[in-house]
C-alpha positions, 0 to 999 in steps of 0.5 A, a space after each residue: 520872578 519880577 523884571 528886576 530879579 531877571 536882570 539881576 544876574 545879566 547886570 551882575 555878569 557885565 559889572 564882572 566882565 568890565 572889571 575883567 584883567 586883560 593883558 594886551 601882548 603886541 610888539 607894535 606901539 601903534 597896534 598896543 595904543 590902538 586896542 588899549 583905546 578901543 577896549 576903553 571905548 567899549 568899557 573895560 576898566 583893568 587893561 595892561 599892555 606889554 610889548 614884550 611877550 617874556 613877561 607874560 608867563 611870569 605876569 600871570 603867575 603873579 597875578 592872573 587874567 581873565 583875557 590875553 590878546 596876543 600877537 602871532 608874530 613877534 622878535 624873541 618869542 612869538 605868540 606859540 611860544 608865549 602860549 607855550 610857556 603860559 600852560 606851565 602857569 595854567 594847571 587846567 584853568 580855562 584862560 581865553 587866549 586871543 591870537 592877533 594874526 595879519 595871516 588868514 590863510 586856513 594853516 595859520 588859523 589850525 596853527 594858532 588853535 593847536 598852539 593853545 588859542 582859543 580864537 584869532 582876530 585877523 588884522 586890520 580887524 573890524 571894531 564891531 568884530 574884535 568887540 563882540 570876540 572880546 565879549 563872548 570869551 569874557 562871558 565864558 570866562 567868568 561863568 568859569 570863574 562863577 562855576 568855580 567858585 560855586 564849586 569851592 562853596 560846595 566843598 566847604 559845605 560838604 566838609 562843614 556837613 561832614 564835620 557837623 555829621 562827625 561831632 554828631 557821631 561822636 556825640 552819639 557815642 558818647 551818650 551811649 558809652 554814658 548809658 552803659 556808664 549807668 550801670 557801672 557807675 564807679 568808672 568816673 571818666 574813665 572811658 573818656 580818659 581812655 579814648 583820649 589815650 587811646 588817640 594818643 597811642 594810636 598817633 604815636 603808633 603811626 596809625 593814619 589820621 582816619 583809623 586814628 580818629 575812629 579809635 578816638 570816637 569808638 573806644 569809649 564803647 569798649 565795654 558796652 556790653 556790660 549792660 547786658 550782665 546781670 546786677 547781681 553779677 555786675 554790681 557784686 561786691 566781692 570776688 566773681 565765682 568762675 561761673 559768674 566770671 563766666 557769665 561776666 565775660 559774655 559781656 563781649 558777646 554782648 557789645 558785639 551783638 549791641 554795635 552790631 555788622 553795620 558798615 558805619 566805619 566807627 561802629 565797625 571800630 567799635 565792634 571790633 574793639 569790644 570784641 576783641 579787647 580782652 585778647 592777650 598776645 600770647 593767646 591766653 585772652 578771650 573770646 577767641 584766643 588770638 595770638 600777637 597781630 591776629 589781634 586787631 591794633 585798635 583792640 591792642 591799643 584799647 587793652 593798653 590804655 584800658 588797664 593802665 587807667 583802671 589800675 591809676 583810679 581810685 575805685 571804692 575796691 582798691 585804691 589808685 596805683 602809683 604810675 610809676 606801678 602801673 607803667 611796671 605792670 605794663 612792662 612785666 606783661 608785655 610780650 605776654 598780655 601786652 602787644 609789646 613793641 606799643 606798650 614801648 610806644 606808650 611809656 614814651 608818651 606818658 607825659 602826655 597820658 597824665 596830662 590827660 589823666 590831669 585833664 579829665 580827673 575823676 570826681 573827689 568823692 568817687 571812693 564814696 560811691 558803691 563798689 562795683 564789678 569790673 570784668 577780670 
């Protein structure tokens, strides 16, 4: 590091210390002209004064100082008060207050520092003295301010860095919903449909911002599992034996096994709703036959907005169901299939749901594509 690097920071720290706001608070003209002038002398640029200390509170608030000076003994209010009235304004910030007290004495001195001062200058004072206090306050505020506003440039980055590590997440995600997609390739955009439906419900459920967004990122894994079954089973035109459904259903055990116990809250998320997705309310659903709320909302959310899209697409087994058909079949199952009280919660966004729908439209030649399985 050169000499010119060194100064640096000590050039930069004078140039923000004579540029500092300083409030001078006396109710004695001569004593405000005296210290205006000696603060000029010794290079400080932004100097007010005031003769009425009921303005000072209502001064800072609009425009704060880095250094208040301020006399102990004036009519109205004195410099205690002042003080007082000024911590309303203050919220934690550190703000040198210099009390100006003709009194010397050992009380006075403890009665200024417990009323909120930082330091006190006896009058008459000396130049060199009310100098140097001066200075040293404004080089503590403004390592303060600096401290400050490295620490908001910290926040900034962590939230920028949490922001970048969650699209990486979701990223992610995505790519691995995409890869399952592979291997059941008659899906169009469905799982992309069915995460923003998902956000949707969740939202309107009243479900809180953070829940809500890993059901967004998450539920595009609600059938990974599926790669695991085999192709004859999965990619079989006609209609599943029951031991072949069987064997279809595992694909449960299998997304639970892929998504795995890690402590990642999405993953957790999207554990629980791959496992649990195909539960019914009144407990007719698998793996475990859950019953109503032992269903977790996430995986109650999913089940809605899953069926919904699956009967709304075209898939080259059957033909797209009207929405006015699909919302029906929601309601003649809720209470059995459906977690009811959501299933009402989703017909009161449906607008919102086929915008989506319009949004993220499948390809046109979807229909043209082999058939494959869909678990039942």
């Amino acid at each position: 590091m050169n000499d010119g690097d060194m100064r640096q920071p000590k050039d930069d720290l004078d140039a923000r210390i004579h540029a500092a706001r300083i409030l001078v608070v006396d109710d004695n003209p001569d004593q405000l002209y005296l210290m205006e002038l000696m603060l000029h002398k010794h290079h400080y640029r932004n100097v007010e004064v005031t003769a009425d200390p009921t303005q000072v509170a209502s001064a800072y608030a609009a425009n704060p100082y880095d250094l208040i000076l301020l006399d102990m003994e004036m009519p109205v209010m004195n410099g205690a008060d002042v003080m007082r009235e000024l911590k309303s304004h203050l919220k934690g910030e550190f703000l040198p207050v210099i009390v100006l007290t003709a009194h010397d004495g050992a009380q006075v001195r403890l009665q200024v520092l417990e009323a909120g001062a930082r330091d006190y200058i006896s009058k008459p004072f000396v130049e060199a003295e009310f100098a140097h206090r001066i200075r040293n306050h404004l080089e503590v505020r403004m390592l303060y301010k600096e401290r400050e506003r490295q620490n908001e440039i910290l926040e900034l980055k962590v939230i920028e860095r949490t922001e970048e590590l969650r699209e990486s997440q979701t990223e992610i995600l995505r790519r691995l919903a995409k890869a399952g997609e592979f291997r059941d390739n008659d899906t169009g955009n469905h799982v992309t449909r069915v995460s923003h439906s998902c956000r949707a419900l969740a939202r309107a459920a009243g479900l809180d911002a953070h829940l809500t967004e890993m059901i967004y990122m998450a539920s595009s894994l609600h059938d990974i599992g599926k790669i695991g079954v085999p192709d004859h089973i999965l990619l079989k035109k006609g209609r599943l034996t029951d031991d072949e459904q069987v064997i279809m259903r595992q694909h449960v055990e299998f997304g639970v096994e892929m998504l795995g116990n890690h402590p990642a809250p999405v993953l957790q998320v999207a554990c629980s709703i791959a496992q649990n997705h195909h539960e019914k309310w009144d407990g007719t659903g698998y793996p475990e036959g859950l019953i109503g709320a032992a269903i977790p909302v996430e995986a109650r959310i999913v089940a809605i907005c899953d069926v919904f899209d699956a009967l709304t697409s075209v898939r080259p087994y059957k033909v797209a169901w009207t929405v006015e058909n699909a919302v029906a079949f929601l309601q003649e199952n809720a209470g059995s299939h459906f977690d009811p009280n959501l299933v009402e919660l989703f017909i009161k966004i449906l607008p919102e749901i086929e915008d989506i729908r319009a949004r993220f439209a499948d390809p046109v030649d979807l229909h043209k594509m082999p058939p494959r399985r869909t678990a039942s």
